[in-house]
C-alpha positions as a printed Julia matrix, in Angstrom:
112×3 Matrix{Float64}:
 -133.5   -46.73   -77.96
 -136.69  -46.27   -76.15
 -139.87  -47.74   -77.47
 -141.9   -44.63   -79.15
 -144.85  -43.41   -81.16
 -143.9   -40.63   -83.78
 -146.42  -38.12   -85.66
 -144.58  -35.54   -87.39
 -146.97  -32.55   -88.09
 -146.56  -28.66   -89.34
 -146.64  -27.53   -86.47
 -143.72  -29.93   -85.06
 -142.69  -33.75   -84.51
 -144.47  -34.83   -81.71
 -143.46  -37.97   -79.79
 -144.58  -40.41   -77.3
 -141.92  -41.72   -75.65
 -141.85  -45.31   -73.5
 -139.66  -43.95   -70.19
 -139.78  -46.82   -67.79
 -143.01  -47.72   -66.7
 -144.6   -44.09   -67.6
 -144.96  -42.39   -70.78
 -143.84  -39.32   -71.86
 -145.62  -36.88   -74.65
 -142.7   -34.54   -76.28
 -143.31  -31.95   -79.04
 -139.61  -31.63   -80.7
 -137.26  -31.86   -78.01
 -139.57  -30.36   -75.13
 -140.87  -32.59   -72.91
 -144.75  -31.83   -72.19
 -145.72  -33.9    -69.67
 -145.5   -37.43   -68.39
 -148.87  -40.29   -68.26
 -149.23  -43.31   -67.12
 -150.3   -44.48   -70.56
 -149.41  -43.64   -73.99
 -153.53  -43.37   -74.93
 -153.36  -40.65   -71.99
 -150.48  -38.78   -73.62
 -152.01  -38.84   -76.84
 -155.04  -37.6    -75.11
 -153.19  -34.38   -73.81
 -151.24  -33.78   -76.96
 -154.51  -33.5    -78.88
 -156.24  -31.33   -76.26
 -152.96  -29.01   -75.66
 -152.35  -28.57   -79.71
 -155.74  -28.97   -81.73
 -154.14  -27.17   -84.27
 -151.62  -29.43   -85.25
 -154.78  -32.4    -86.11
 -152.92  -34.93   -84.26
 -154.58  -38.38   -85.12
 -157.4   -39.6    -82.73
 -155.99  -43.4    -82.31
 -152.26  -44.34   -81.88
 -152.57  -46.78   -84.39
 -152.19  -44.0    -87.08
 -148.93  -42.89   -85.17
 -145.56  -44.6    -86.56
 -144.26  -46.91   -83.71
 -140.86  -47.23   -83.67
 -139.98  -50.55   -81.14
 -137.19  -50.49   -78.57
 -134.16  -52.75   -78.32
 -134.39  -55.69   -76.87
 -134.55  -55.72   -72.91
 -130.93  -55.98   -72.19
 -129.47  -54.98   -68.22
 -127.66  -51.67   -70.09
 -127.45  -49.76   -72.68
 -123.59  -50.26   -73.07
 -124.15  -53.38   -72.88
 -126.65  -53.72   -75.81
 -123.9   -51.06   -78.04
 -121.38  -53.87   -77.2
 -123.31  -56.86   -78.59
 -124.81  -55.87   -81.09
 -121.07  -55.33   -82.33
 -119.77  -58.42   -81.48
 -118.6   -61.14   -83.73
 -117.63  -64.4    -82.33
 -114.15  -65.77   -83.17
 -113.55  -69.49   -84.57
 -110.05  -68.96   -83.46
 -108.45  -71.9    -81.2
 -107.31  -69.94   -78.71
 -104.05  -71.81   -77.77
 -102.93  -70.77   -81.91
 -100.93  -68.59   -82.1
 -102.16  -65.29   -83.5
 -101.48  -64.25   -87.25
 -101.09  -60.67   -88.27
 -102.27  -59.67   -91.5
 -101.65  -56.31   -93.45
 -104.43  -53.46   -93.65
 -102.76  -52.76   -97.36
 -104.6   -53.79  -100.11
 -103.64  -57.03  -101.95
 -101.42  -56.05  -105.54
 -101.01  -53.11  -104.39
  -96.99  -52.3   -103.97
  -95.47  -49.73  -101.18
  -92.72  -48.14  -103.43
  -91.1   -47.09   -99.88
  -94.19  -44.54   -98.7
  -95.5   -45.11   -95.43
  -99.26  -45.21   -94.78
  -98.87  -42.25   -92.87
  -98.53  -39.94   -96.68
């Protein structure tokens, strides 16, 4: 997730969005433009819709903070997932049932 600045208003949910070293100003899913700051995107959102009373100072805007700085995205999915194992690897592995404990088969599969 990028790093972002979110005002939702009537007129729509306009966004500020961190996109490498630029910033991009969105209104829903429509990209408006892209600045070299995110005061300079706020600055054309507020010029381009003074209707929806966008706030003057991003500080009013709900930041929402991007993951941390990892080399890619797939990469941050994976480890966020990942629990280590205190497993020795040289035991040998031990299967354990999915079916809950107490709980007797009577001869049906898991499969209904």
């Amino acid at each position: 997730m990028m790093s972002q600045y979110v005002f939702p208003s009537s007129r729509g949910l306009f966004r500020i969005v961190r996109h490498g070293h630029r910033w991009r100003s969105l209104v829903e899913a429509r990209e408006w433009a892209r600045h070299d700051s995110a005061q300079a995107a706020l600055d054309a959102l507020r010029v381009a819709w003074p209707q929806a009373r966008l706030p003057q100072t991003l500080g009013e805007w709900r930041y929402i903070a991007g993951q941390a700085d990892l080399p890619h995205a797939r990469l941050a999915r994976a480890t966020s997932t990942f629990r280590p194992s205190s497993v020795d690897p040289s035991q040998a592995r031990v299967r354990r049932s999915r079916r809950i404990q107490g709980r007797p088969s009577r001869g049906v599969t898991d499969h209904g």
